[in-house]
N, C-alpha and C positions, 0 to 999 in steps of 0.2 A: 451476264454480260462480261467480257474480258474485254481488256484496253491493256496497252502498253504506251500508256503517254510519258511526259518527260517528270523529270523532275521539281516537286509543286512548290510555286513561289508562294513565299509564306505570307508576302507583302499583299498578293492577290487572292489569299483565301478565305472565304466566308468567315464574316465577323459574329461568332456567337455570343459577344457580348450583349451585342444591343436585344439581342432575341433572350436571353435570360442575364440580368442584370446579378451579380452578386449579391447586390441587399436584397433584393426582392428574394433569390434563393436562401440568405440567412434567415430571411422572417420566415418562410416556407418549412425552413428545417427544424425549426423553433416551436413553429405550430403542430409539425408530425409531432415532435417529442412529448410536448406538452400537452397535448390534446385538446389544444382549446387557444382560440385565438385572444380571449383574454390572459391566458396563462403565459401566451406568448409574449404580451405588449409588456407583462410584467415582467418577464425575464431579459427583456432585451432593455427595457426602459423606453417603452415607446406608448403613445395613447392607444388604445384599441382602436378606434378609428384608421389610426394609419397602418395597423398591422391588415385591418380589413379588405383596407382600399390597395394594399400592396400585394396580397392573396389578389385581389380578384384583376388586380393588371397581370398580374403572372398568368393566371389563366386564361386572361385574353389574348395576350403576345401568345402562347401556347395553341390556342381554342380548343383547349381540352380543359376537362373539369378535373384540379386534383385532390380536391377535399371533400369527402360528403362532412357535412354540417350538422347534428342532432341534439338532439336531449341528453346521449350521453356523451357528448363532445364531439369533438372535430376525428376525421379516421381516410386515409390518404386510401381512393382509390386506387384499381390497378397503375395506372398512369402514373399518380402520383406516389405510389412504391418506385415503379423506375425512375421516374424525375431525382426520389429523394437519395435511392442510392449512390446515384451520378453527384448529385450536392454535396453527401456529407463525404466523397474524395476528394473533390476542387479542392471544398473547406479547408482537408488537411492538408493536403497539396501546396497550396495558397500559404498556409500558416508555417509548411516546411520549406520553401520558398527564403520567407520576410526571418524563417528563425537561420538560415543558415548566413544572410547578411549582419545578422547584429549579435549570431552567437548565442543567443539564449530563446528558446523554446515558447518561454512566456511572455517576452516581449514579439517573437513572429506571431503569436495568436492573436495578442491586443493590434498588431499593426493590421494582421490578413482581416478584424473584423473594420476596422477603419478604412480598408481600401477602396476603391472607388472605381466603378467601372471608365466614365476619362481618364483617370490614371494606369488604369491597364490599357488601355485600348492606345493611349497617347505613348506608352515607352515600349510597348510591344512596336508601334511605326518607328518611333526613333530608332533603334535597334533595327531594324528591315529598312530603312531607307537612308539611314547613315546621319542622321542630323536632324536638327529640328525642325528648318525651314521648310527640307525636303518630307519631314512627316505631317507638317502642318499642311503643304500642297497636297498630301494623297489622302490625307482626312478630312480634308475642303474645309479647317477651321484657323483660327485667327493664331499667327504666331505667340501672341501673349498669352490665349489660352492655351497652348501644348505647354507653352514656359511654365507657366502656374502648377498644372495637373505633373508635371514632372517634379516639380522641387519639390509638389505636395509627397510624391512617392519617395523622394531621396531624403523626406523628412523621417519618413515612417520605415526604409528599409535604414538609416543609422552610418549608411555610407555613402560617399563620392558614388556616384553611376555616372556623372557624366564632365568630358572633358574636353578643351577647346583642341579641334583639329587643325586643318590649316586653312579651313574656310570655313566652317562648320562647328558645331558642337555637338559630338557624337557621345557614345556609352562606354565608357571604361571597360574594363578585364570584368570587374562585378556587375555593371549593369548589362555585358552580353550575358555573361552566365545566369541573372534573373530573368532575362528576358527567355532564353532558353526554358529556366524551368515553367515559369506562366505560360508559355505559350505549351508545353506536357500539360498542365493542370488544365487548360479549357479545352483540349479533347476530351476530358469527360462531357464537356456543353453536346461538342458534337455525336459523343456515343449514345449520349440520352437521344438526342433527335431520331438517332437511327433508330434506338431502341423501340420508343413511344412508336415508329411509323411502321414497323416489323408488328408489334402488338397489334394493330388498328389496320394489319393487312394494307398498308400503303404504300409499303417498301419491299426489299429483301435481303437492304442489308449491306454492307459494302465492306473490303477488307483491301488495303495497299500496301504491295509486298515489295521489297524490295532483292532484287538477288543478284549474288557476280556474276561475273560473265565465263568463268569454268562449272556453272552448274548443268546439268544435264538437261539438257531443253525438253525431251521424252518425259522426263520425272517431273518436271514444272506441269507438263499437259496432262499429263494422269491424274496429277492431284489436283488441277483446277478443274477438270471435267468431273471427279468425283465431286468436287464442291458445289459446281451446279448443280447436280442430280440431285445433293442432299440440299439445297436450298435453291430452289428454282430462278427467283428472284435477286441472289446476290450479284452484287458486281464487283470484279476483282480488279484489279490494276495491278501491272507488272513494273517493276522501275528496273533497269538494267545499269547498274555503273562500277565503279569503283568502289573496294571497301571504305575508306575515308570518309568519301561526300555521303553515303548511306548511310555510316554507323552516325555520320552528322544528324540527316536528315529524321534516322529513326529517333536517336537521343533530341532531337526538336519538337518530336510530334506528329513530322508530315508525311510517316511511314508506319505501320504497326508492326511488320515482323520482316527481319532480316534473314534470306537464306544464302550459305556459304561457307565456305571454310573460317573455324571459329580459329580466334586469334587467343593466344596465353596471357596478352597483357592487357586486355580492355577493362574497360572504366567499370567503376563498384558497380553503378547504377543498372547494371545490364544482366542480362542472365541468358546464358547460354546452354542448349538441349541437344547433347548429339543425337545426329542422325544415322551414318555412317560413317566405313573409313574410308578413303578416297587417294592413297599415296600417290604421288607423282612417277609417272615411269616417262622414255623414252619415247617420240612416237616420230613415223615418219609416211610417207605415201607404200599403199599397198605395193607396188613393183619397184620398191627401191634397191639399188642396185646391190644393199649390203645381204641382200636374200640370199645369195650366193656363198655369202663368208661361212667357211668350217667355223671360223672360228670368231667369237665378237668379246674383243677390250676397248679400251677406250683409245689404244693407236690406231683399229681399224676405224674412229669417228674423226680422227684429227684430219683427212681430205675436205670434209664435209662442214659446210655451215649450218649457222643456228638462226633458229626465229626464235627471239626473245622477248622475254617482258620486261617494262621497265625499270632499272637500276632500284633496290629498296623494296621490292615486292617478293612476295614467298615464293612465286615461281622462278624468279632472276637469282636467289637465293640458293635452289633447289641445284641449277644446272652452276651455279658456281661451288659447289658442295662436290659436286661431279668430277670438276677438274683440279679440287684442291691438292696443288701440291707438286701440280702440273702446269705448262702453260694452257692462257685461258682459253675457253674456247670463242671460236671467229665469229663474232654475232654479223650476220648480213643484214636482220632485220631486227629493230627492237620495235614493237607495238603492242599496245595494252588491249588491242580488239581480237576477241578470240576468231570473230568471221574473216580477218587477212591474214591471220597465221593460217588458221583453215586452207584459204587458198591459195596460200603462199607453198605452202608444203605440198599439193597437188599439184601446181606447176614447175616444181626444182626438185634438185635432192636434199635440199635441207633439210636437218632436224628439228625438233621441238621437244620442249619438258612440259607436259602438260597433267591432270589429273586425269587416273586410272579410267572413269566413270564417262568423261568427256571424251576420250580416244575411244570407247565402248561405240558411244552416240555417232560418232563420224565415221568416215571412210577412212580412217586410218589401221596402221599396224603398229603393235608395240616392240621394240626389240627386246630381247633379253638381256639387260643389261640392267642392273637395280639400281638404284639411285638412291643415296644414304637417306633413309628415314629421317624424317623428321613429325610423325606423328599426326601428319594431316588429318582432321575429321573435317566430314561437312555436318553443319547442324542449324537451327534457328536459333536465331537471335532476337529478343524482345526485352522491351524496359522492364525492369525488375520488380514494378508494382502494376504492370498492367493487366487490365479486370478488363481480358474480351467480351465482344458479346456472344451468343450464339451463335451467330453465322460464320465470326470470324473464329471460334474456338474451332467450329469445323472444320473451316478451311486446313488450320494448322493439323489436325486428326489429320485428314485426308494428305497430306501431305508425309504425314509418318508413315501412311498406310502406304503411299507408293513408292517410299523409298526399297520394301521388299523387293521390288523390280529391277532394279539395277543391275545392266547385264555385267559381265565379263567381258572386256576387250580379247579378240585375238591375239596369241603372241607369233610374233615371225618367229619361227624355230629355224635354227642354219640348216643346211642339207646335212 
C-alpha cells in the first residue's frame, strides 16, 4: 500500500510507551542475559516475584510469549530475540540521550536505568505542545502530576530543561534536543511491533520516506513498485517537502529515510549514500523561441525571465552562480513548488535551473548552456545508527536498483 500523506504530528502519534514500559523492558533484558529470572532479580536488586510478575505483564500487554521457562533456565523465543534486540538499542539510546546532558557516560546509564515511563511520556508532551498545561490537557492528567514526572527527569538529566515562557513553561535549547533524541530511541518500540507482526504473518511491514520535490517521480514509482513485489504487504508513505522540515523530521523519528540532494554540511548524526549525480542545467518549454539561436550565451537569456526557487536554496544558488558577475537575472517567479515552475514554464518563455534528472521526467528541453558545477548528488539519507527492518532495508535496495534508470534529458541543439 502507497500513501502520500502530510507530515506526521508527533503530538498525535501512537504512544509505545504505555504498550512496553522501560522497566518491564529492563527486567526483560536482564532475564535474556542471565538466563534465569532469579539471576535477573539479583542482578537488578529486585525480589524474584516482581521480576516474575513484570515478565509475565510484558507478555500480556505483548500477547505473545517471550521466554520459554526450563530446567535449564530461562531462553527468549523467536519473539522474544526481536523484542530483545529492539531493547537492548532503546537502552543505549536512553543511556546516550541522559549521558550527553550531564557529560559523563556513567552517570547517563545510572539516570536511563532510573527513568520512568511518566517521565518520558510527560516531557516528550511538553516539548510537542509547548508547555506544561498544554501537555497535561493532551495527556488528560493532572497539572501537578506533569510538574512532578518533569522535575523528576530534570533531576536525573543534571540540567535546566525547562523555562518560563510568556504564558507557559516550555523546554529550553537542552530539553528540545532530549526530547528529540527520546523520541529516536522509542522507534525502536515501534520497529519491534512491526517486526514481531511481520514474523507472526500479521503485517508487512511499513517504511516513511521522505523526498524533495526535484527528485524524479518515475524513479520514486519503480522503486516502490519493486518494494511491493518484494514484500507484498509493506506499506510505504511518501512525504514531499522541503530539505529543512524533513532533515527535522527524519533526525526526530517521524521519517526513516530521506531522498534528495545530499548537502556538505549536515549534522554528525546522519549518514548519507550516494546515489547519483544529478547537476543543475538550464531548462525551458520544448518550442522555445531560443531553438532558433546559432548561437546561445547568457546575453541571448537576458530577454527572458526566470522561475526561481527560494532565496538560500541550492537551486536559487545555482542560477545566481550563472549570472555571477553579471547583472542578476529577472526572476518573474520565485516558488519552492516544483508542479508551478512545471507550469509556469509551459505557459511563457521563462526559464528555469532545475536538476538534470527532473527536466529528463518532464516535457522539458535543456539548453546548452552549463551552469558552474557545484557537485550535485542525489542520495539517501538516514540516521547514522539506524537498524532497518527487512522490509524497510528493501525498500531502500530497491531504490538503488532504480536509480540505473534515470534517463537523459534532451538537449535543445541551436540549428
Amino acid at each position: 500500500m502507497l500513501t502520500c500523506p502530510a507530515m506526521p504530528d508527533a503530538a498525535a502519534m501512537p504512544d509505545p510507551i504505555g504498550a512496553l514500559p522501560p522497566r518491564q523492558l529492563r527486567i526483560f533484558d536482564a532475564a535474556v542475559r542471565t538466563g534465569a529470572a532469579g539471576a535477573a532479580a539479583r542482578a537488578l536488586g529486585l525480589s524474584q516475584p516482581a521480576v516474575t510478575h513484570a515478565l509475565h505483564r510484558l507478555e500480556t500487554r505483548l500477547g505473545r510469549r517471550l521466554l520459554e521457562r526450563g530446567p535449564g533456565g530461562t531462553h527468549p523465543t523467536e519473539a522474544g530475540r526481536i523484542l530483545h534486540r529492539r531493547a537492548v538499542r532503546l537502552a543505549a539510546q536512553l543511556a546516550a540521550a541522559l549521558a550527553a546532558t550531564r557529560g559523563d557516560a556513567r552517570a547517563g546509564q545510572r539516570a536511563a536505568e532510573a527513568l520512568t515511563a511518566p517521565q518520558l511520556r510527560c516531557h516528550l508532551a511538553i516539548a510537542a505542545q509547548g508547555g506544561f498545561a498544554a501537555a497535561a490537557r493532551a495527556l488528560g492528567l493532572s497539572l501537578p502530576a506533569v510538574q512532578r514526572a518533569a522535575r523528576g527527569l530534570e533531576q536525573l538529566a543534571g540540567v535546566a530543561l525547562y523555562r518560563r515562557q510568556l504564558r507557559e513553561i516550555g523546554v529550553t535549547p537542552a530539553g528540545a534536543e532530549l526530547a528529540r533524541r527520546l523520541r529516536v530511541a522509542l522507534t525502536e518500540l515501534d520497529q519491534a511491533r512491526a517486526e514481531l507482526a511481520v514474523a507472526e504473518g500479521q503485517g508487512g511491514g511499513r517504511v516513511t520516506a521522505g523526498c524533495l520535490p526535484l527528485m524524479p517521480k518515475p524513479l520514486l514509482a519503480r522503486a516502490c513498485g519493486a518494494a511491493l513485489r518484494l514484500h507484498p504487504g509493506l506499506r510505504i508513505a511518501l512525504i514531499e517537502d522541503a530539505y529543512d522540515p524533513l532533515l527535522r523530521a527524519l533526525r526526530g523519528g517521524e521519517i526513516d529515510v530521506l531522498i534528495g540532494a545530499l548537502r556538505p554540511d549536515g549534522p554528525a548524526d546522519i549518514a548519507e549514500v550516494p546515489l547519483f549525480d544529478d547537476p543543475y542545467v538550464v531548462v525551458a518549454r520544448a518550442r522555445h523561441p531560443l531553438t532558433g539561436s546559432a548561437r546561445l550565451g547568457l546575453d541571448a537569456l537576458a530577454p527572458f525571465g526566470w522561475v526561481a526557487a527560494p532565496s538560500g536554496t541550492p537551486r536559487r544558488a545555482a542560477l545566481e552562480r550563472l549570472f555571477a558577475g553579471r547583472d542578476p537575472a529577472r526572476v518573474v517567479l520565485e516558488t519552492n513548488s516544483t508542479t508551478t515552475m512545471l507550469a509556469m514554464l509551459q505557459e511563457s518563455d521563462a526559464l528555469s535551473v532545475t536538476a538534470r534528472s527532473l527536466a529528463a521526467a518532464a516535457p522539458l528541453a535543456v539548453l546548452p548552456l552549463p551552469v558552474p558545477a557545484d557537485g550535485r548528488r542525489v542520495g539517501q539519507i538516514t540516521r547514522a545508527d539506524w537498524l532497518p527492518t527487512a522490509e524497510q532495508a528493501g525498500f531502500v535496495a530497491c531504490l538503488r536498483s532504480a536509480v540505473g534508470a534515470v534517463p537523459e534529458p534532451p538537449v535543445m541543439a541551436a540549428p
